[in-house]
GUKOL-918106 format. One line per field, with one value per residue (C-alpha): residue number from 1; x, y, z. Coordinates in steps of 0.02 Angstrom, whole numbers, plus 32768, in hexadecimal, padded with zeros to 4 digits. Example, Ala and Ser with C-alpha at 12.3 -4.5 7.8 and 13.67 -1.06 7.14 Angstrom:
% GUKOL-918106
seq <- 1  2
X <- 8267  82AC
Y <- 7F1F  7FCB
Z <- 8186  8165
% end
This chain:
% GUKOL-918106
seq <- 1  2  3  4  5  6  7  8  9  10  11  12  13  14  15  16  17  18  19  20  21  22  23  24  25  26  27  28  29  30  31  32  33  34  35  36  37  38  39  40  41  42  43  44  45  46  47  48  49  50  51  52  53  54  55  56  57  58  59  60  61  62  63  64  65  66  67  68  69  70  71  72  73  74  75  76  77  78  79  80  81  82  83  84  85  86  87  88  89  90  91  92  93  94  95  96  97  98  99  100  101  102  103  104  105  106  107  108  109  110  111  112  113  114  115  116  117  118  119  120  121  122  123  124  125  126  127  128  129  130  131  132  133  134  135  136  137  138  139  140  141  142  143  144  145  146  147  148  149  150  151  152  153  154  155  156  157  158  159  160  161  162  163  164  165  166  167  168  169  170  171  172  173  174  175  176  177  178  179  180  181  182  183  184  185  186  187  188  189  190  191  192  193  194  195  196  197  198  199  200  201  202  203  204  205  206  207  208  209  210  211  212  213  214  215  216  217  218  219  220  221  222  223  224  225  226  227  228  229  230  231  232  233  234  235  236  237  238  239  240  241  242  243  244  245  246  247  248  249  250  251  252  253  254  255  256  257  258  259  260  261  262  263  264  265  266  267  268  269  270  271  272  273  274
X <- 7ECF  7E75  7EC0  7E6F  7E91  7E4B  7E30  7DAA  7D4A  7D0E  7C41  7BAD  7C26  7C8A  7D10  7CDB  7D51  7D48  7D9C  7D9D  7DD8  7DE4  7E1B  7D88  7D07  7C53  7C40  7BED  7BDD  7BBC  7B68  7B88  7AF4  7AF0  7B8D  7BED  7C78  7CAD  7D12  7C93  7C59  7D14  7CDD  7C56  7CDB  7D69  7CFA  7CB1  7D5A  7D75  7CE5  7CBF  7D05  7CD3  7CD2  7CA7  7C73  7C90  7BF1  7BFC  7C42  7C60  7D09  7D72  7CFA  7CE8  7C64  7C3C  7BA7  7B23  7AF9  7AA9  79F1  79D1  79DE  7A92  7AC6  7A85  7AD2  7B71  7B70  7B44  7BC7  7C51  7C00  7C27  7CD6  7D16  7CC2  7C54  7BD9  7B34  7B7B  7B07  7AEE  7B02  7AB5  7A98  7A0D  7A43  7AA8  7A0D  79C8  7A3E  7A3F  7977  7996  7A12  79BF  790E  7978  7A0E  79A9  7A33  7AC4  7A84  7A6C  7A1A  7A0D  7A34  79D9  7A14  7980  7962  78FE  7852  77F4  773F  7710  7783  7703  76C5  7776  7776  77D2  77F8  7811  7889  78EE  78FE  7947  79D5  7A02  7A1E  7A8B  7AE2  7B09  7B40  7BB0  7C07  7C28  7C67  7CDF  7D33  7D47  7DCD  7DD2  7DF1  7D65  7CF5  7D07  7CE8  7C40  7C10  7C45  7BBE  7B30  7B60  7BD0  7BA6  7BDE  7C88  7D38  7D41  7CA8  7CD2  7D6A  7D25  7C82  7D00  7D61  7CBC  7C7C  7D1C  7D19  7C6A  7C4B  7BC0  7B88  7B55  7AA8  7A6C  7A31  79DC  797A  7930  788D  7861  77C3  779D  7800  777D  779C  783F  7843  77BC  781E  78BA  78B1  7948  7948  7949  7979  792C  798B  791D  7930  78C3  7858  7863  7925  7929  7918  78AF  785A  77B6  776F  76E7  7766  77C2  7721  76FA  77A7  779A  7700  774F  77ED  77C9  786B  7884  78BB  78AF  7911  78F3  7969  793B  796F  79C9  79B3  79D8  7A8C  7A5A  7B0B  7B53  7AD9  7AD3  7B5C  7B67  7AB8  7AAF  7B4A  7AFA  7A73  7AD0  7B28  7AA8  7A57  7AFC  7B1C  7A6B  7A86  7B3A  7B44  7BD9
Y <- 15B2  15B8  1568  14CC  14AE  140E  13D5  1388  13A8  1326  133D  12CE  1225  123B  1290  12FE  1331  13C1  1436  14E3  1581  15E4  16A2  1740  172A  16ED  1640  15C7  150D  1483  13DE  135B  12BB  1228  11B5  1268  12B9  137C  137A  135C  141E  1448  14A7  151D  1528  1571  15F4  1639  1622  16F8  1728  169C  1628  157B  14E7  144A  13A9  1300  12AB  1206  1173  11F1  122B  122C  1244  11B5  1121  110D  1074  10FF  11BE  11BD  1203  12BC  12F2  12A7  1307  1388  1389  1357  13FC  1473  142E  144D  14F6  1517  14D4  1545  15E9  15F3  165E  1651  160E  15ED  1526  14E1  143A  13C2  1322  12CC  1365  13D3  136A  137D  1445  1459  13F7  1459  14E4  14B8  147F  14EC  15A4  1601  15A9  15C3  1660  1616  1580  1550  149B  143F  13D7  1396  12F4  132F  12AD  12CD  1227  121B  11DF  1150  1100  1034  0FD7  0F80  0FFB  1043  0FA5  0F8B  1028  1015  0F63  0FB3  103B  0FA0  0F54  0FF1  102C  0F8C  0F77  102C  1015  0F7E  0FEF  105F  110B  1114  1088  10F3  1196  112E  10F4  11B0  11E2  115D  1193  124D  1267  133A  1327  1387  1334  1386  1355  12A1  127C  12B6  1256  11C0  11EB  11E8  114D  10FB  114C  1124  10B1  102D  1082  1112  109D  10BF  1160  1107  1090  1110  1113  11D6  1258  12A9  1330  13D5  1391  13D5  144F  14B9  14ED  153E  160D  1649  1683  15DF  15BE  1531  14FC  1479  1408  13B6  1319  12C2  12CF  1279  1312  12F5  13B0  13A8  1457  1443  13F9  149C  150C  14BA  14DE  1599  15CA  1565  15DF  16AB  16B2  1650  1659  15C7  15AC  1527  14D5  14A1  13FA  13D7  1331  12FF  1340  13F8  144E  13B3  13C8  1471  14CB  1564  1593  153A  15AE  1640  162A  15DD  16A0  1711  16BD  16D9  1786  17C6  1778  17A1  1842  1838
Z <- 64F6  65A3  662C  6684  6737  6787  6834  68AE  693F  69C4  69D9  6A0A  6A10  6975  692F  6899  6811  67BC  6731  6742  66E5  6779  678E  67CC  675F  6769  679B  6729  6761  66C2  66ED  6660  6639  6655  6623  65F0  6659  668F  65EC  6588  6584  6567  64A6  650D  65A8  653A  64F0  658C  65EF  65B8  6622  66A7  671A  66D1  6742  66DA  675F  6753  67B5  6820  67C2  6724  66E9  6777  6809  6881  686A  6912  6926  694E  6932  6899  68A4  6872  692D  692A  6883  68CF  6980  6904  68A9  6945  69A4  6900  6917  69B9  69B4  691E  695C  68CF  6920  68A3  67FB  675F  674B  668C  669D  6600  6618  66C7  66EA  66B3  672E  67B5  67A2  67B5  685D  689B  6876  68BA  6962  6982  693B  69A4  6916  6885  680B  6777  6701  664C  662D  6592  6567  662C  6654  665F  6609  65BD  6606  6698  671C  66AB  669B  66FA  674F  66C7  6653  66BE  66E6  662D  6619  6694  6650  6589  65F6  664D  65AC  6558  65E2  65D1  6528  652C  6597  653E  6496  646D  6467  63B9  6397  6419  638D  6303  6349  637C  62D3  626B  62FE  6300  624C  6267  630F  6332  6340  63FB  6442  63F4  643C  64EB  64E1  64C8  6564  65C4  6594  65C3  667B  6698  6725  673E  67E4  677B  674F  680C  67C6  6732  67AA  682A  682A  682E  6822  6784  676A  6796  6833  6852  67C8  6803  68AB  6840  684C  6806  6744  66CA  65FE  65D2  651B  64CA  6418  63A5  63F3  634C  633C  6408  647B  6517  653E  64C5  64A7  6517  65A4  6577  6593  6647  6684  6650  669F  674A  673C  675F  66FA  6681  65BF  652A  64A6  642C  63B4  6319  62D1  6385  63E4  649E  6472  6454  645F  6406  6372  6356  63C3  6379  63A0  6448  6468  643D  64C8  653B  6524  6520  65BC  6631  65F0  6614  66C4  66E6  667D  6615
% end
């Protein structure tokens, strides 16, 4: 069984908590989506624990991080992560970043180059249509977040598993009872990244250098990345690989871990050579 440490670091106004497997071995940093928590990559984290040093992060008003009343644009989960970086020595590590945390780890990269080795994206938010998105559209968004958020956090764990179980029966025990946890943790400040008003994504993701694994599912089944949204990221990365899931939502490694595991793999021991 690998060991867990936890701990936090005070960055960019808040104090960020953090779990970490420690000992010399190649850094690898995991950003969790929106509403998740660090823990919620613990299946992945105990399987790589052999060969890396795993740091899973809890982001502002997430797990056990602070909810401070600002900090929540890209830039700040950004200037969150480098300065975790910077406190724990990590030199370069890999980022594993799923949706918001996808999100987060293309900033980072694309803003602190000299901190970053590569990225693994886990469906991230680059929307086909991103630039056409209102207002309105967007306020209506955050207000069905608002209203889940809350009745989340007046349900009990064990009701919590039951409801992931009837939306997600082939989804494992594990990842279950961790997706609970989060939901319970979640704060309301954590909607301050919902309601920024952003640029589309190219924006951003064209200035990342380092090498990149983009891990995409199936549109139909709820993932974001379209094939063509897929293609245009490729040709904006020198080096860059693709790896599609099939039959995968927005919840790739939650849907189909074995494969998303797989990838997630290769990738880091190509880069890290182990």
């Amino acid at each position: 069984m690998a060991r867990l440490f936890y701990g936090h670091v005070n960055t960019h106004g808040a104090k960020i908590h953090y779990y970490r497997t420690g000992d010399e071995k190649p850094p690898v940093v995991f950003l969790h989506g929106f509403s998740d928590n660090g823990l919620c990559w613990s299946r992945i984290a105990y399987l790589l624990e052999p060969f890396y040093d795993v740091i899973l992060v809890d982001a502002r008003a997430h797990g056990l991080s602070e909810a401070t009343e600002d900090g929540y644009t890209p830039q700040d989960r950004a200037a969150d992560v480098a300065g975790l970086i910077q406190h724990l020595h990590l030199g370069t590590p890999h980022l594993v970043g799923h949706s918001m945390g996808a999100d987060t780890a293309v900033f980072t990269a694309a803003m602190y180059s000299n901190l970053v080795g590569g990225l693994i994206l886990e469906d991230p938010p680059f929307w086909k249509d991103e630039g056409k998105e209102t207002n309105e559209s967007r306020l209506h968004r955050a207000e069905r977040f608002h209203r889940q958020i809350l009745e989340q956090r007046e349900k009990s764990l064990d009701e919590l598993i039951e409801i992931g179980k009837r939306e997600h029966p082939d989804w494992d025990q594990a990842d279950l009872f961790q997706w609970g946890k989060a939901k319970q943790q979640v704060r309301i400040q954590a909607l301050k990244s919902v309601n920024e008003h952003r640029e589309p994504w190219q924006f951003y993701a064209r200035e990342v250098k380092c090498p990149v694994l983009l891990i995409t599912g199936d549109p139909a089944r709820g993932a974001i990345v379209t094939p063509e949204v897929a293609e245009e990221a490729g040709k904006m990365w020198r080096k860059s690989e693709h790896v599609q899931i099939p039959g995968a939502g927005h919840n790739i490694r939650r849907d189909n871990f074995e494969m998303f595991y797989q990838a997630v793999k290769q990738f880091l021991r190509k880069q890290t050579k182990w």
